[in-house]
N, C-alpha and C positions, 0 to 999 in steps of 0.2 A: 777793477783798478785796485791799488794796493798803495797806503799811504802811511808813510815816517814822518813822526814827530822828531825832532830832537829840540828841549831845554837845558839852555845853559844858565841855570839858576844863581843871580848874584852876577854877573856877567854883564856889566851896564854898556862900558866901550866894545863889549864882541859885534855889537850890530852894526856899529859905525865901523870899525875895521874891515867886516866882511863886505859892505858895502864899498870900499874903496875897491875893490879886488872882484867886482861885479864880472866882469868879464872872465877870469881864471875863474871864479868859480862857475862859472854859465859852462865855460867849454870842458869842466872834470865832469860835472853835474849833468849835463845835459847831454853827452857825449855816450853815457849806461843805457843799454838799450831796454827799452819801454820806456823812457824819460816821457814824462808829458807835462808837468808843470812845478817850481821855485817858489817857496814862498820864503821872505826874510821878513821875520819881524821882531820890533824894536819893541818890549814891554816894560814894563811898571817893575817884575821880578826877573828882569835878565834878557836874556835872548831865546828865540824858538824859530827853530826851520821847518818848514813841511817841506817834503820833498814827495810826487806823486807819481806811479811809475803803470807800467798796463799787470806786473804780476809782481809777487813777496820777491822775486831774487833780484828785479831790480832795486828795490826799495832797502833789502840788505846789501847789497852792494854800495848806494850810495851813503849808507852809513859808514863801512869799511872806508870807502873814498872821503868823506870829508872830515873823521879822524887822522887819517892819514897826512892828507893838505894841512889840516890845523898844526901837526904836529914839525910836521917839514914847514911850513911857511911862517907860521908865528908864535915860535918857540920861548920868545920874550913875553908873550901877553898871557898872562896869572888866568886860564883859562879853566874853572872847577871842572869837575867829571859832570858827563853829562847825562840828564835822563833821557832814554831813549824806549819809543815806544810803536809802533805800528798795528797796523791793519787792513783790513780789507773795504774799501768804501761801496756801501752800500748803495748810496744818491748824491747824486752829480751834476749840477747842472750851471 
């Protein structure tokens, strides 16, 4: 398995936003094949996604996808760059 971080550092309302939109984003997200599991979470320094896929080109791809949706769907919201980071998961359970 192969798993992407992305942190949007300073980014307090991105969690609350992407959570209204739960559904568009399940069917971008979920939709790249080896899709296997979403994580949205809400922190203390911003927002962070995992996204977990069965190999690296899905997990690149769904980064490509969800800059993409942020950029088309909420053009309004003062969203920093984000750091972005991946790998291969070792243990899973």
């Amino acid at each position: 398995m192969y798993a992407v971080i992305r942190a949007y550092s300073g980014n307090f309302d991105l969690a609350d936003t992407l959570a209204e939109h739960e559904e568009e984003i399940r069917q971008l997200i979920g939709a790249i094949n080896g899709f296997r599991a979403y994580y949205l979470l809400k922190l203390a320094e911003g927002t962070s996604t995992i996204s977990v896929f069965d190999d690296q080109e899905g997990a690149e791809e769904s980064s490509r996808a969800a800059a993409a949706w942020l950029a088309e769907n909420l053009p309004d919201l003062s969203v920093a760059a984000q750091y972005v980071t991946a790998g291969e998961a070792l243990v899973a359970f």
